[in-house]
N, C-alpha and C positions, 0 to 999 in steps of 0.2 A: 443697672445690671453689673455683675463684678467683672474683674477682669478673668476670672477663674470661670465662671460660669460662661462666659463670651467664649474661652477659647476651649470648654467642653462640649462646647456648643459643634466650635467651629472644626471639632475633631470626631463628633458623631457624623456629622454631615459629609465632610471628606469617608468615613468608614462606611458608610452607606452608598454614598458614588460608588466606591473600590469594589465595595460587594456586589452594588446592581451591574456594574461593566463587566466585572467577572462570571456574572450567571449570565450575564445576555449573550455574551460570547459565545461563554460553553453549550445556553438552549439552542442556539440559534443555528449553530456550526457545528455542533458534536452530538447533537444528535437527529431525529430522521428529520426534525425542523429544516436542516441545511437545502432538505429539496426546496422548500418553499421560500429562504431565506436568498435561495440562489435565483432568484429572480431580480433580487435588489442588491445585490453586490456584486461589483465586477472580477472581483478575483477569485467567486469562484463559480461562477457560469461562463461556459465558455473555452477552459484553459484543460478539459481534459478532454480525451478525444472521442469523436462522433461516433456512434456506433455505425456500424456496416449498413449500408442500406436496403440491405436484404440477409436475414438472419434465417429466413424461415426453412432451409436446407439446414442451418447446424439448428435448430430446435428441433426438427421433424427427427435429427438421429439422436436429441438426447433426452437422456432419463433424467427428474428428477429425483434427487436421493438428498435422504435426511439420517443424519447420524445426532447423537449428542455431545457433549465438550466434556471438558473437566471439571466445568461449574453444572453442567447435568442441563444444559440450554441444549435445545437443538438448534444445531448448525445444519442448513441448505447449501445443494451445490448440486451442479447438472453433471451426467457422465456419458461420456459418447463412446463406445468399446468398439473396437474393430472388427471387420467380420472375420479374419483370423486369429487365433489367439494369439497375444503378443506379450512378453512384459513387460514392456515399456511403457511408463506412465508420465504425462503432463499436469501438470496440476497451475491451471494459469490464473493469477490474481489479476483483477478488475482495478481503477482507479477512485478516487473517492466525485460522489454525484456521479456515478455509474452501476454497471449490474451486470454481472454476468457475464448476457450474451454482450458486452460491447465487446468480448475478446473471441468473437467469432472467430476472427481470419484469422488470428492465432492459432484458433483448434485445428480448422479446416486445413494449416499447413502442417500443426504436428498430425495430426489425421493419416494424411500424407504421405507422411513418412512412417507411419505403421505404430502409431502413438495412441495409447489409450488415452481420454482427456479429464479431466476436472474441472470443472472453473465453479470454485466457491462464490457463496454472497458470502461478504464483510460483515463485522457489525454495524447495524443501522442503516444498512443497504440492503433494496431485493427483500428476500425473503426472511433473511436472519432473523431469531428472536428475539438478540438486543435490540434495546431502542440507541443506544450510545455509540457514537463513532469511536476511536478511539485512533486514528491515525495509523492503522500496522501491530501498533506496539500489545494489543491485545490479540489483537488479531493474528498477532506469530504465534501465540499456543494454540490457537485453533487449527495453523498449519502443521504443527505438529500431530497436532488430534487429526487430521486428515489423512495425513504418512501414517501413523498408526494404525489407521482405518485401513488402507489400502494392505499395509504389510500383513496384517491380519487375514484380510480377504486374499492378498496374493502375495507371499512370502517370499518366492522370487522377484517381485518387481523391481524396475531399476528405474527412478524416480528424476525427472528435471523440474523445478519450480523456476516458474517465468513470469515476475511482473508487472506493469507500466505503472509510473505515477506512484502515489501511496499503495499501489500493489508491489512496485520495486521496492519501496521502503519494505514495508511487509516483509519480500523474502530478506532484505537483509538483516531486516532484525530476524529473521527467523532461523538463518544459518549461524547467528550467535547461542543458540540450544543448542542442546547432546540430542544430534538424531542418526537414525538407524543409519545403516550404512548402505539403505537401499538410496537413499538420496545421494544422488552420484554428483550433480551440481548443478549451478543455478544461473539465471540470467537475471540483475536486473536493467530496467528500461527508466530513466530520468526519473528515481528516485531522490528522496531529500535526506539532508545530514541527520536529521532531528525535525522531531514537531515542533518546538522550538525557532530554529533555523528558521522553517520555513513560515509559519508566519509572523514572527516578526520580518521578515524578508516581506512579504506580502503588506501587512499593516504600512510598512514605511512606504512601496512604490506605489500604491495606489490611492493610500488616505494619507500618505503623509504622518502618520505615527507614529508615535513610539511604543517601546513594547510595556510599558512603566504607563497607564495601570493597567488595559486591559489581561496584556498577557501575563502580569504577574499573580493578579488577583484570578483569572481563572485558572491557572496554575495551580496557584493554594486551593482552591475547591478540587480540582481534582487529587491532589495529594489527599485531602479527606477525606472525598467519597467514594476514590477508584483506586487509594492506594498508589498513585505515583503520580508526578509530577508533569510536564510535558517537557522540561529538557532530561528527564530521564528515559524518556520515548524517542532514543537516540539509535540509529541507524550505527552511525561510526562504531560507538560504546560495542555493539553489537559485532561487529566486523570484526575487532580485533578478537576476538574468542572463535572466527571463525574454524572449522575444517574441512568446510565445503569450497570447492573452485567456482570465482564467480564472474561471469560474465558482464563488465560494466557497459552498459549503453547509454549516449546520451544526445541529443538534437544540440549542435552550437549554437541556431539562434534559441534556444529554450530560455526564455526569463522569466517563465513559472514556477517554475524548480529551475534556479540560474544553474549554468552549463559550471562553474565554477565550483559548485558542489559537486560534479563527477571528480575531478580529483583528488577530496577530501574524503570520498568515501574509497575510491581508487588505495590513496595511499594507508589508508587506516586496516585495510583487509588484509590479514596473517595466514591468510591460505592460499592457493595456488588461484589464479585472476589473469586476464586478459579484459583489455579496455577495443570499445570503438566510439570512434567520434564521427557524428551521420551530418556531414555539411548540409547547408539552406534549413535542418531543419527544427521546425518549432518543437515546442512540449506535446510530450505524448506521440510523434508523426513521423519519426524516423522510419516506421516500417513501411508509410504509405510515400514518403518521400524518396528512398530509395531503395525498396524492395529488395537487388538483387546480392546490395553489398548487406542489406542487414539479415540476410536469409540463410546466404552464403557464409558468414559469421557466425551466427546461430548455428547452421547446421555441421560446420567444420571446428568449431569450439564441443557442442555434446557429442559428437562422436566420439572425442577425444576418451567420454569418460563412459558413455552408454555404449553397449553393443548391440 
């Protein structure tokens, strides 16, 4: 065999690895695969938070409701309206390998305080039509597409998006849009720099990885079949275009989304921002870990900008 033949050999075989790690990743994790995949990987069963153990008071008061996007897919999401008219609107994102109602006691406190609610499914979560996760970063136009919805249906409303996990990312890439000026500002809760970031962050603590091939090679398949890349699915990128004021939260022990990423998303935000850091607690827990400082926060930060 020639030497030229041996090393076209030996570069089909490597192109073939590159391609199969990069589709295995993106089947297996990016889309609705990830429920069944999270059974076999530790990073990502586990690391987001439990839902409520009793949900069945915030399902009994919400409707589901189904609008369509801008790609003409219908988007799902539950609405809970108060029994006095209000304009005030919550619109709270879910984390990824979750649904909805995990952001129960979310609603039940904006509720509370006389807060209409939202809580969309994601893509490739719940009820969505996509099958493809995409981290937030698609999933910010559909926050838009939802503000839209609402302004539409109630033209006075005065808007806060609130959300954990790749829900925070979510609204941060979501306040780097031109949105209406009903969205007053935002919370988010231990979101990640970039899809990027986070799992090559992941890849290395758990498997010992690097991000060279998996995450480069599925990279390249989503820049060709989705149109962007995953360090373009960047939170920060997002910030700096913000004009929304945003509420950073984050758990100090969190090494899910490491605590260390709050202040690169802190510092990258060019619109008005207040940070808290929630001692003892892990990813996703801040609000069961210390309820009264992260309430008290929440609720003395939107006031600022909702009446």
């Amino acid at each position: 065999m020639s030497k030229k033949r041996t090393l076209l050999k030996i570069g089909a075989a490597a192109g073939t690895f590159y391609a199969i790690t990069g589709a295995a990743f993106t089947g297996f994790v990016l889309t609705r695969a990830h429920k069944h995949f999270s059974k076999f990987a530790d990073w990502v069963k586990g690391n987001e938070p439990e839902p409520p153990a009793d949900t069945s008071r915030t399902q009994e008061k919400a409707d589901h409701i189904v609008i369509k996007n801008r790609d003409n897919k219908s988007i799902h999401g539950f609405m809970i309206k108060t029994p006095v008219e209000s304009d005030k609107w919550a619109i709270l994102i879910h984390g990824f390998n979750c649904e909805p109602f995990y952001m129960a006691n979310l609603a039940e406190q904006y509720y509370e305080w006389g807060y209409n609610v939202i809580m969309p499914a994601l893509r490739g979560h719940d009820h969505s039509e996509h099958n493809a996760v995409s981290m937030g970063w698609l999933d910010r136009l559909d926050m838009v597409d939802w503000v839209n919805y609402l302004v539409t249906i109630h033209p006075e409303c005065q808007i806060v998006l609130h959300g954990i996990s790749m829900g925070g990312a979510t609204v941060m890439m979501t306040v780097g849009e031109e949105l209406p000026k009903n969205v007053k500002c935002a919370v988010e809760d231990c979101g990640f720099t970039s899809v990027w970031d986070e799992f090559k962050y992941e890849l290395k603590k758990t498997y010992k990885l690097n991000a060279f091939p998996t995450l480069y090679a599925s990279s390249n398949i989503h820049s060709i079949f989705k149109g962007h890349s995953l360090k373009q699915a960047s939170s920060i990128e997002q910030l700096k275009k913000s004009k929304t004021p945003v509420l950073f939260i984050h758990g100090e022990k969190d090494d899910y989304v490491p605590f260390s990423m709050l202040q690169q998303n802190f510092d990258a935000c060019v619109s008005e921002k207040e940070m808290l850091v929630v001692p003892e607690a892990e990813h996703a827990n801040s609000y069961k870990v210390n309820p009264e400082l992260y309430w008290n926060k929440v609720e003395e930060f939107t006031n600022k900008y909702i009446k």
